[in-house]
C-alpha positions in Angstrom: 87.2 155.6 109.5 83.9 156.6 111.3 84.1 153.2 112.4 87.1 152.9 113.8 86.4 156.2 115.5 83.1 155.5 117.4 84.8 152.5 118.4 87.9 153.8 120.0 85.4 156.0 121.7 83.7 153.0 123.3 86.9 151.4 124.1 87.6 154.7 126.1 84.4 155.0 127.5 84.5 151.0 128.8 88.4 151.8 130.3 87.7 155.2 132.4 83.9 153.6 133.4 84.3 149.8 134.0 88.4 149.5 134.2 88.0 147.5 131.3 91.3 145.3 130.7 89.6 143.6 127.3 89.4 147.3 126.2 92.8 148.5 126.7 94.0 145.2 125.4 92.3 145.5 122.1 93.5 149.5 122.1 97.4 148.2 122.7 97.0 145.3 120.1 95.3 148.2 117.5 98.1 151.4 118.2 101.4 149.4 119.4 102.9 149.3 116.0 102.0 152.5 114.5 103.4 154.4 117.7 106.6 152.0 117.9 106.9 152.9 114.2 106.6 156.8 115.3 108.9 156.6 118.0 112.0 154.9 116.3 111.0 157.7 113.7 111.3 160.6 116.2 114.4 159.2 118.8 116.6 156.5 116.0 116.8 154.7 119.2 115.1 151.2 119.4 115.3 150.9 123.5 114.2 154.8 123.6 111.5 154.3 121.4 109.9 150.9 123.2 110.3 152.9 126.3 108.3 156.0 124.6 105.4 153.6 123.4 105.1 151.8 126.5 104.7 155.5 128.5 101.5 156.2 126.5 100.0 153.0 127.2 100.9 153.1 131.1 99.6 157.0 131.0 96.7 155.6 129.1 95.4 153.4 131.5 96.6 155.8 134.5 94.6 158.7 133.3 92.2 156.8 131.7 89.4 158.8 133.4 90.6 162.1 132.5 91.2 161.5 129.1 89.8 164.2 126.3 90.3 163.5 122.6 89.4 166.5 120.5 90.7 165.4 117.1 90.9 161.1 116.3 92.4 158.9 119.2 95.5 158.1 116.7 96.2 162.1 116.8 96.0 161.9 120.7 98.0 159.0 121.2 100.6 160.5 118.8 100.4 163.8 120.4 100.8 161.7 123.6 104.0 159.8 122.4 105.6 163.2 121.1 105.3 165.1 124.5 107.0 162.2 126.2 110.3 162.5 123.6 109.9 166.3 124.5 110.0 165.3 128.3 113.1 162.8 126.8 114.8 165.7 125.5 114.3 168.4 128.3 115.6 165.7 131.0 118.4 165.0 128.6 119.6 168.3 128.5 119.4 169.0 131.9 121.0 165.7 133.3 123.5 165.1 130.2 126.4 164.6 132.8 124.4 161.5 134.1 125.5 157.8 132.9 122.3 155.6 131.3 119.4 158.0 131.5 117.4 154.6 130.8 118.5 152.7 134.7 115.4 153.5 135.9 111.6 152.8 134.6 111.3 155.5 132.3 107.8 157.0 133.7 109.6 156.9 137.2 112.4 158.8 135.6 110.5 161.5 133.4 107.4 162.1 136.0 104.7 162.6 133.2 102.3 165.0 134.1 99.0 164.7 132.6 97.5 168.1 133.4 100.9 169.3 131.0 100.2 167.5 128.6 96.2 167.8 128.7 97.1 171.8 128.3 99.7 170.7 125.8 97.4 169.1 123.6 93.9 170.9 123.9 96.4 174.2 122.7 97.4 172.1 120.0 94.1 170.8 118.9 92.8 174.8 118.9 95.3 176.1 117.1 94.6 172.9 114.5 91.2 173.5 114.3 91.8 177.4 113.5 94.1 176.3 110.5 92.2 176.2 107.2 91.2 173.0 106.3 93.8 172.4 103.0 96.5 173.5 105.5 94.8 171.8 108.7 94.6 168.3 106.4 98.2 168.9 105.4 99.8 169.6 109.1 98.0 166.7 110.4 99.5 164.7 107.6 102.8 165.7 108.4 102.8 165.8 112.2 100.3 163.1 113.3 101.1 160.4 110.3 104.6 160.9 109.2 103.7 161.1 105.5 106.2 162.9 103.8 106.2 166.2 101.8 106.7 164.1 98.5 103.3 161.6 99.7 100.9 164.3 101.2 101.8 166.3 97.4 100.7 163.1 95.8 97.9 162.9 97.9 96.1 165.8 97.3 97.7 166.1 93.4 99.7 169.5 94.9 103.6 170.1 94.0 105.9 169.7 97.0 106.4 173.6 97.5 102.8 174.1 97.8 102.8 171.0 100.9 106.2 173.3 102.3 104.7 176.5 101.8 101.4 174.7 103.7 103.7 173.7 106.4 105.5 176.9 106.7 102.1 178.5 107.0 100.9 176.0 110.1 104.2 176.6 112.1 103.7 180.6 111.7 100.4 180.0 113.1 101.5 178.0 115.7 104.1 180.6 116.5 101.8 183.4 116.4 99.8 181.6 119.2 102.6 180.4 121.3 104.5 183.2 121.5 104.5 183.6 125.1 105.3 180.3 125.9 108.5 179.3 125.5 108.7 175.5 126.0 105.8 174.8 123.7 107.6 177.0 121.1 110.6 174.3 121.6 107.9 171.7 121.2 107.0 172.9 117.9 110.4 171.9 116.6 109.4 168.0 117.5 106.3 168.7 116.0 107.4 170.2 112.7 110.4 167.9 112.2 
């Protein structure tokens, strides 16, 4: 995993500093399928989801220079690919009346800001970080690899209450720390679901 970590971190460091195509290549080839996989998991929409995946990899290479990953590149990416279904669902709600919300490229359509979501996911990453580490492990389980209650119990050799009452305990934290801001409060539903 070390590995695989420095190496994403060169990848990223040969895309912001050299423009690297080979780089981003081998970073789309690596992280298509497990964000495709996330995305159909989060929207139960095949075209939605294709859409989502293909935002973080045009965001990736736009903002490329900018980019900060505090936790593993896999967390970021998800993170990334979650606060564009957020964006989804806000647009949704606001524009339900319109026909296809898909007629137009769906980064022209959804305007992704990356100074929202760069404050979107350094607050996440602190309020991880603050979580103690059974319930930090847990939460990132849950939220960044879409392992089950039932799997992350027979991971660490836990009962499934003790994995909900784990959960229960992250999103109270989260709370706690978001309580004045009321979209990502909202956001923890994607999050936690």
């Amino acid at each position: 995993m070390a590995n695989s970590r420095s190496s994403d971190t060169e990848l990223l460091r040969l895309m912001a500093s050299h423009n690297d195509q080979r780089a981003f290549n081998t970073i789309f080839d690596h992280y298509w399928d497990e964000l495709y996989h996330l995305a159909i998991m989060k929207s139960k929409c095949p075209d939605l989801a294709q859409d989502l995946t293909q935002e973080v990899f045009i965001n990736l290479w736009k903002y490329r220079k900018t980019i900060q990953v505090k936790s593993t590149f896999s967390a970021y990416l998800a993170t990334m690919l979650k606060y564009g279904f957020f964006k989804h669902l806000a647009k949704q709600g606001k524009e339900s009346t319109k026909g296809d919300f898909l007629e137009e490229p769906y980064h022209e359509e959804h305007g992704f800001s990356i100074m929202e979501f760069n404050e979107l996911y350094h607050k996440i990453s602190k309020i991880t970080t603050s979580l103690p580490p059974r319930c930090k492990a847990i939460f990132e389980m849950s939220s960044f690899q879409q392992m089950s209650v039932e799997e992350i119990a027979t991971n660490f050799k836990i009962s499934t209450s003790t994995v909900r009452n784990q959960l229960a305990r992250a999103r109270e934290v989260f709370r706690e720390q978001l309580t004045e801001d009321v979209t990502l409060i909202v956001l923890l539903a994607i999050f936690f679901h």
